[in-house]
C-alpha positions in Angstrom: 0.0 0.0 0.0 0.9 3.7 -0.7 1.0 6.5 2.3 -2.1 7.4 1.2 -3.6 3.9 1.6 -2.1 3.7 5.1 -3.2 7.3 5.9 -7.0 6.2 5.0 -6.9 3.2 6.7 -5.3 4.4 10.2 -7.9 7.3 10.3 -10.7 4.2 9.8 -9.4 2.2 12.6 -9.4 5.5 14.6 -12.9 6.2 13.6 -13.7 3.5 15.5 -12.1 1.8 18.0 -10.8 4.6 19.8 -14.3 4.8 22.3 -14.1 6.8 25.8 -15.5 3.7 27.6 -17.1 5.8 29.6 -19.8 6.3 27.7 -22.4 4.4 26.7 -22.5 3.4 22.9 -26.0 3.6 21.1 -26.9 1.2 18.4 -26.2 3.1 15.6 -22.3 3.5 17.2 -22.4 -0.5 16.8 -23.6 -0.4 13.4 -21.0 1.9 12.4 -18.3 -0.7 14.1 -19.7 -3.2 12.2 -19.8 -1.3 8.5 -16.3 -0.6 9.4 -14.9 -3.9 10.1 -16.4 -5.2 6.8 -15.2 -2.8 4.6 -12.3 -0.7 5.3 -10.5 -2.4 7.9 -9.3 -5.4 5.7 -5.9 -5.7 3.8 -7.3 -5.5 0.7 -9.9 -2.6 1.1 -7.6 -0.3 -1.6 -8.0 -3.8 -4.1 -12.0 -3.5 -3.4 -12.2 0.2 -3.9 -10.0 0.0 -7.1 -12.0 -3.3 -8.7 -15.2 -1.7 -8.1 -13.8 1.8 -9.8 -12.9 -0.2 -13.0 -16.4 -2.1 -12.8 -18.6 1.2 -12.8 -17.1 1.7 -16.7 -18.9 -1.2 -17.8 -22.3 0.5 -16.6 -24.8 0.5 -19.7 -25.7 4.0 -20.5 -29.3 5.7 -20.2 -30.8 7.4 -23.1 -34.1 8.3 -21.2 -35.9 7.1 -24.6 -38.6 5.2 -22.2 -41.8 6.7 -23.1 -43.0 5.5 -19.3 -40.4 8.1 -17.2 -43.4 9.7 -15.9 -44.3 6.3 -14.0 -40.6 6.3 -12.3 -41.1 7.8 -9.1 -44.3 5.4 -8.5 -41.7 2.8 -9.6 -39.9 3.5 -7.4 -42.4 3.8 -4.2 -42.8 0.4 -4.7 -39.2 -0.9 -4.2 -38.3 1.3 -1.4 -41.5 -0.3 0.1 -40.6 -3.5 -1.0 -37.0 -3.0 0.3 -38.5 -1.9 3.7 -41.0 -4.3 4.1 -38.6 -7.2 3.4 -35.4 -5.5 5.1 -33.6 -5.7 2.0 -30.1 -3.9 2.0 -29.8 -0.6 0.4 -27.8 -1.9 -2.0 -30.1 -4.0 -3.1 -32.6 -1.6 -3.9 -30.0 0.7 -5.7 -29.1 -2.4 -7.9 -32.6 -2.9 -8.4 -33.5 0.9 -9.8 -30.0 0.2 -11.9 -31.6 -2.8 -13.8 -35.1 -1.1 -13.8 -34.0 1.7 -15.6 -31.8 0.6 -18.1 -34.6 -2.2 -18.9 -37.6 0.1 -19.1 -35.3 2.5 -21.4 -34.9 -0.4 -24.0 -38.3 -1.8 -24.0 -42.0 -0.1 -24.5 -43.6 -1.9 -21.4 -47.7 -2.3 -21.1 -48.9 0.1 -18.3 -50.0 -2.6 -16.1 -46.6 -4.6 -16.3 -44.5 -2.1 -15.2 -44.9 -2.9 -11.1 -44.3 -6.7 -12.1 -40.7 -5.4 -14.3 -39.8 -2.8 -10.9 -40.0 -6.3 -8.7 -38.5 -9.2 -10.5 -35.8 -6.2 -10.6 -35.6 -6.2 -7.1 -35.8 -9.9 -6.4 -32.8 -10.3 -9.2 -30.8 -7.4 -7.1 -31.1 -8.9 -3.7 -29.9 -12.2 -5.3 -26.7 -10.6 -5.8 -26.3 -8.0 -3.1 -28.0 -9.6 0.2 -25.5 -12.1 1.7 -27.3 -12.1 5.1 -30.7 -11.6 4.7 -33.5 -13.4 3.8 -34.7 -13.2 0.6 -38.4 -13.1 -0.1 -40.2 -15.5 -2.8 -42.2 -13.9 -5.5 -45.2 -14.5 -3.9 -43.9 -12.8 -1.0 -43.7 -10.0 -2.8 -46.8 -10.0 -5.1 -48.8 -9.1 -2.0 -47.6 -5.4 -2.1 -49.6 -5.1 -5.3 -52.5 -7.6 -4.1 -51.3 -10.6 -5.8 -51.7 -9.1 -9.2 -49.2 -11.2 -11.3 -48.5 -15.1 -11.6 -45.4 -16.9 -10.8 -45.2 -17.7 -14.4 -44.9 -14.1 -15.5 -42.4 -13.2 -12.8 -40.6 -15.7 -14.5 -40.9 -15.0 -17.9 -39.9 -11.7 -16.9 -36.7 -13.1 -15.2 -35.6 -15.0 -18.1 -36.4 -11.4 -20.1 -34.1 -9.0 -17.6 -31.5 -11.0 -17.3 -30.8 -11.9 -21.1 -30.9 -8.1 -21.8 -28.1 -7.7 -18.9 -26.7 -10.4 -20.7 -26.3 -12.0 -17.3 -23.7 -9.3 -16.1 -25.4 -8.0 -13.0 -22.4 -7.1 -10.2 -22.7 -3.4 -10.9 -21.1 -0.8 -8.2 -23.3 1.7 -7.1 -23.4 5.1 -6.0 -24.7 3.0 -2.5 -21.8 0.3 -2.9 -19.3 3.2 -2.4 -21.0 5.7 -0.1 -20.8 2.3 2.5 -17.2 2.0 1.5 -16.6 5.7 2.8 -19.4 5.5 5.4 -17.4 5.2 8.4 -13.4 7.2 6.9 -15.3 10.3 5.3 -14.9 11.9 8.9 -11.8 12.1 11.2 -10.8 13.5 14.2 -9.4 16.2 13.1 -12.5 17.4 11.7 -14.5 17.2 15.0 -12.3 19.0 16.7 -12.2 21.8 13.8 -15.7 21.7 14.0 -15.9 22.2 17.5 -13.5 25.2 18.1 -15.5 26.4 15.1 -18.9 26.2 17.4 -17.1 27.6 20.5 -15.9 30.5 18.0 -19.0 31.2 16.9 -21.0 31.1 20.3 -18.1 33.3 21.7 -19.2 35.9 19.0 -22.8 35.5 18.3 -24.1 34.0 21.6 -25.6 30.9 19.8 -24.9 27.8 17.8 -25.4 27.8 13.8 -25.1 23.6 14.0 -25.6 20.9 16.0 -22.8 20.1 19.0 -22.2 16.7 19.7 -20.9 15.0 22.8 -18.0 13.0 21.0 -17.2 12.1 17.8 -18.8 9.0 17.8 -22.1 10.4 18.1 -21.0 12.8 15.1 -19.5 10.1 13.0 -22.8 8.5 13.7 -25.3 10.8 13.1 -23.9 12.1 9.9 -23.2 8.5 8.3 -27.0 8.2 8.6 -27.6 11.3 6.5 -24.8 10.1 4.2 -27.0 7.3 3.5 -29.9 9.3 2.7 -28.4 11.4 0.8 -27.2 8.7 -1.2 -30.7 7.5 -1.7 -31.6 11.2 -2.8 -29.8 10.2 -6.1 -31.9 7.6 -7.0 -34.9 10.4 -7.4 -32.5 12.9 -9.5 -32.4 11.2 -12.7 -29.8 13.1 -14.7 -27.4 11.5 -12.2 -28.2 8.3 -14.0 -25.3 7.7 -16.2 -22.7 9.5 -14.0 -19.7 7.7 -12.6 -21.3 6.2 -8.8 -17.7 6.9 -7.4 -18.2 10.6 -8.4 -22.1 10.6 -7.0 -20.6 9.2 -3.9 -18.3 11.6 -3.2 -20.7 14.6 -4.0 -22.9 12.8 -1.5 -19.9 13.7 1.2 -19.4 16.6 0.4 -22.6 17.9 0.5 -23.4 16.1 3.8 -20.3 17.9 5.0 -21.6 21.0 3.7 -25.1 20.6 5.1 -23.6 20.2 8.8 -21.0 22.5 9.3 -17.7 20.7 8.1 -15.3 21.4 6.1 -16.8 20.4 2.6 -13.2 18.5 1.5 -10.0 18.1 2.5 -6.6 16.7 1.0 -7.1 13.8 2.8 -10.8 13.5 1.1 -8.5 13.5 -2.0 -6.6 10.4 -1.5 -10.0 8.7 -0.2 -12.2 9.4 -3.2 -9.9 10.2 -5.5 -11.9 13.3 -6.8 -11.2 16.9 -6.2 -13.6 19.9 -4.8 -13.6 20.3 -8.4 -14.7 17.6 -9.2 -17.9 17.6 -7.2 -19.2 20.4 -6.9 -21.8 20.7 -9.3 -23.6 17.6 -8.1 -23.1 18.6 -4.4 -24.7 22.0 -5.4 -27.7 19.6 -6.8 -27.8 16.9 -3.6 -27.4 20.1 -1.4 -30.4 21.8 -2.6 -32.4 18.7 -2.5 -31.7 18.0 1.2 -32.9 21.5 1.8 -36.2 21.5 -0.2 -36.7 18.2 1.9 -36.1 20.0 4.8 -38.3 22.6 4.2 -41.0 20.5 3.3 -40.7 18.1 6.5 -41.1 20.8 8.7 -44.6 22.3 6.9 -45.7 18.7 7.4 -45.4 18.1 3.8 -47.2 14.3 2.8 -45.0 14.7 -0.3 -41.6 14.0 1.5 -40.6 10.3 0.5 -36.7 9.9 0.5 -36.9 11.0 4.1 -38.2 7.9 4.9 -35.2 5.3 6.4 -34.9 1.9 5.3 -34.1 -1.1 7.3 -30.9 -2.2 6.0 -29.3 -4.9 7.4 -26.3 -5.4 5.5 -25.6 -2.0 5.2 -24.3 -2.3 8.7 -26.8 0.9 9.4 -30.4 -0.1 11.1 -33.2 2.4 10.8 -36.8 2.5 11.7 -38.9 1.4 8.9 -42.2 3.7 9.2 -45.5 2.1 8.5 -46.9 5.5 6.6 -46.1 5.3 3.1 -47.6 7.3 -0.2 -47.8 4.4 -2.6 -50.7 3.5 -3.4 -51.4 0.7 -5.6 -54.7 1.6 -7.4 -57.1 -0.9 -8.5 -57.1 0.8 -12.0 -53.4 -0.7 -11.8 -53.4 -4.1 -10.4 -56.8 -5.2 -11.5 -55.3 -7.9 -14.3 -57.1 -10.9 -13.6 -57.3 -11.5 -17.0 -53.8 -11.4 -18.4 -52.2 -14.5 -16.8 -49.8 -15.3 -19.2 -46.8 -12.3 -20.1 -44.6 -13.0 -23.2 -42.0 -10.2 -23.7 -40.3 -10.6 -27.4 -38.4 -8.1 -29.8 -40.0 -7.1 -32.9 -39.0 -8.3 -36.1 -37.2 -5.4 -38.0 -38.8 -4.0 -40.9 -36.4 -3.3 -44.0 -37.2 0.5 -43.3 -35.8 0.0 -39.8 -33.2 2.5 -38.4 -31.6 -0.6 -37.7 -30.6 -0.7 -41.4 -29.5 2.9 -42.1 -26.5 5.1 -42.2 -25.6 6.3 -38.6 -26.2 9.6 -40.4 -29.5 9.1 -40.5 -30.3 7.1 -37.8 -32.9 9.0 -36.1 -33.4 8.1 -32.3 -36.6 10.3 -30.4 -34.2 12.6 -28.7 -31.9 15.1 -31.0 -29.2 15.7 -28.5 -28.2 11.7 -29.2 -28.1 12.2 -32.6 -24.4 13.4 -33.2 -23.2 10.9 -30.1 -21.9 8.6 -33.4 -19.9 6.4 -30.5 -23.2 5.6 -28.5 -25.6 4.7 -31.0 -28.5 3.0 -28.9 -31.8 2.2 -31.2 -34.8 1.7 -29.5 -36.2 -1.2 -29.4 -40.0 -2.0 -28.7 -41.2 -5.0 -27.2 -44.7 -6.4 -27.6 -46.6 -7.6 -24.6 -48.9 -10.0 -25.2 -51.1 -11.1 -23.5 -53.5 -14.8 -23.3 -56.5 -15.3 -21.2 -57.1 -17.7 -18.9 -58.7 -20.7 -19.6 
């Protein structure tokens, strides 16, 4: 390992295992311990980091050709419920909207199908990401939208998903690498900046702009929770879609930084992420004004505010209260599909007239601004649902 390697992993270790044993540690101390110990405290955490950096290139693009992006955010109500109701990790459910998307972009899916794509998603996701938790059946599942689909079309749908990933599903996410950095983003150094920085400032102004904490652990704590959640805030911003995760994940520390008082980034941030202020700023600028909005809108009582809502992660190392009020609603409109038991998904046959068969020049996809990208040339394709009733 390099200094910097060393310098990364010494500050981890002194995250946390250097505990005044006088006081008492709350759970999510423990949970931080534990995230810590799985992740960054190994010899070959710098191998992990580096693997998963060369892994996010493979990521298949977005092209935001779906003609159903206005049914996303119910989308993707029903995996964070799912997730939550199932204790999925959070990785799991950021895998998930990474398969979802890039499916639902390639394929024209019937209205009424696009609940069943969003789970076998998520079942296909916490397959790869949930190595200590249960995973739920499809049944299981099917009760969040009242039973509305057969086994044999979560199945068919399956065999659909995974063909088009071409069965390469280990993608990093912007989740798999805000856990990497979940418990080394903050050192010691820091809290006691931030400190003399409160006792400054009280000195002066006779109050306090932030929140004080009792000891770092409490700080490294609490804001490795709103790390988390401001990781999740990216899932709802969708021209993050095709940006590096590493990048997304280090805006996400930044801006949690900036939201709480810290110094936004450091050299030391440097060697961790490998991205400069530079680098992030534009997409802290976005997270930080989405935190805010959320803010606001939490403390008017807002029934709007979703990504505020905590998931029950288990492997992520972080539990948090899973809330029984939820907004999705699954409307009978939706679900009522009693007579559609039987879900083929196939690709139609090109015509001879087909962009398919024409000069790049003048291939003509339904956005202009992908028309001169000559290098990523991605031609819709349209897949008929049909559909056979039941005998």
């Amino acid at each position: 390992f390099n200094f910097d390697t060393m310098e990364q992993k010494v500050a981890a270790e002194q995250n946390i295992f250097v505990v005044d044993r006088k006081l008492k540690k709350t759970c999510p101390q423990a949970d931080v311990e534990r995230l810590a110990k799985t992740h960054w405290l190994t010899d070959y955490a710098r191998d992990i980091f580096l693997t998963m950096r060369e892994q996010e290139l493979s990521r298949r693009p977005l092209f935001y050709l779906s003609p159903q992006l206005n049914e996303r955010r119910r989308m993707l109500q029903l995996l964070k419920l799912a997730t939550s109701a199932h204790k999925l990790s959070r990785l799991a459910l950021h895998l998930a909207v990474y398969y979802m998307d890039r499916f639902v972009d390639y394929y024209k899916i019937r209205p009424d199908k696009l609940l069943l794509v969003a789970i076998t998603c998520l079942h296909i996701a916490a397959q790869i990401e949930n190595t200590d938790a249960f995973i739920p059946r499809y049944s299981e599942m099917n009760r969040l939208v009242k039973n509305a689909y057969t086994a044999f079309e979560y199945k068919a749908v399956e065999r659909k998903i995974l063909c088009f990933l071409n069965f390469e599903l280990i993608r990093p996410t912007t989740a798999s690498f805000v856990e990497l950095f979940a418990c080394s983003f903050l050192t010691r150094s820091d809290f006691k900046n931030y400190i003399e920085m409160l006792d400054e400032y009280e000195r002066i102004h006779h109050t306090q702009p932030y929140q004080r904490y009792i000891s770092f652990e409490e700080m490294l704590s609490i804001l490795a929770q709103l790390l988390l959640r401001m990781a999740d805030y990216t899932l709802y911003i969708s021209r993050f879609a095709n940006d590096l995760p590493s990048l997304l994940a280090a805006a996400c520390i930044a801006a949690v930084r900036q939201v709480s008082g810290v110094r936004r980034w450091s050299e030391y941030l440097v060697g961790l992420t490998s991205y400069t202020e530079a680098h992030v700023e534009p997409y802290m600028n976005v997270l930080t004004d989405y935190h805010y909005y959320h803010v606001i809108q939490a403390d008017y009582g807002s029934p709007s505010v979703q990504t505020n809502q905590s998931l029950a992660s288990p492997d992520s190392g972080f539990e948090e209260s899973f809330t029984e009020n939820t907004n999705l609603v699954v409307s009978d409109e939706v679900v009522t599909v009693e007579t559609y038991n039987i879900i083929t998904v196939q690709l139609q046959d090109p015509s001879p007239h087909s962009s398919t068969f024409l000069p790049k020049e003048q291939t003509n996809l339904k956005r202009s601004r992908f028309e001169d990208d000559t290098e990523n040339q991605h031609p819709l394709k349209h897949a008929k649902v049909e559909s056979v009733a039941k005998d």
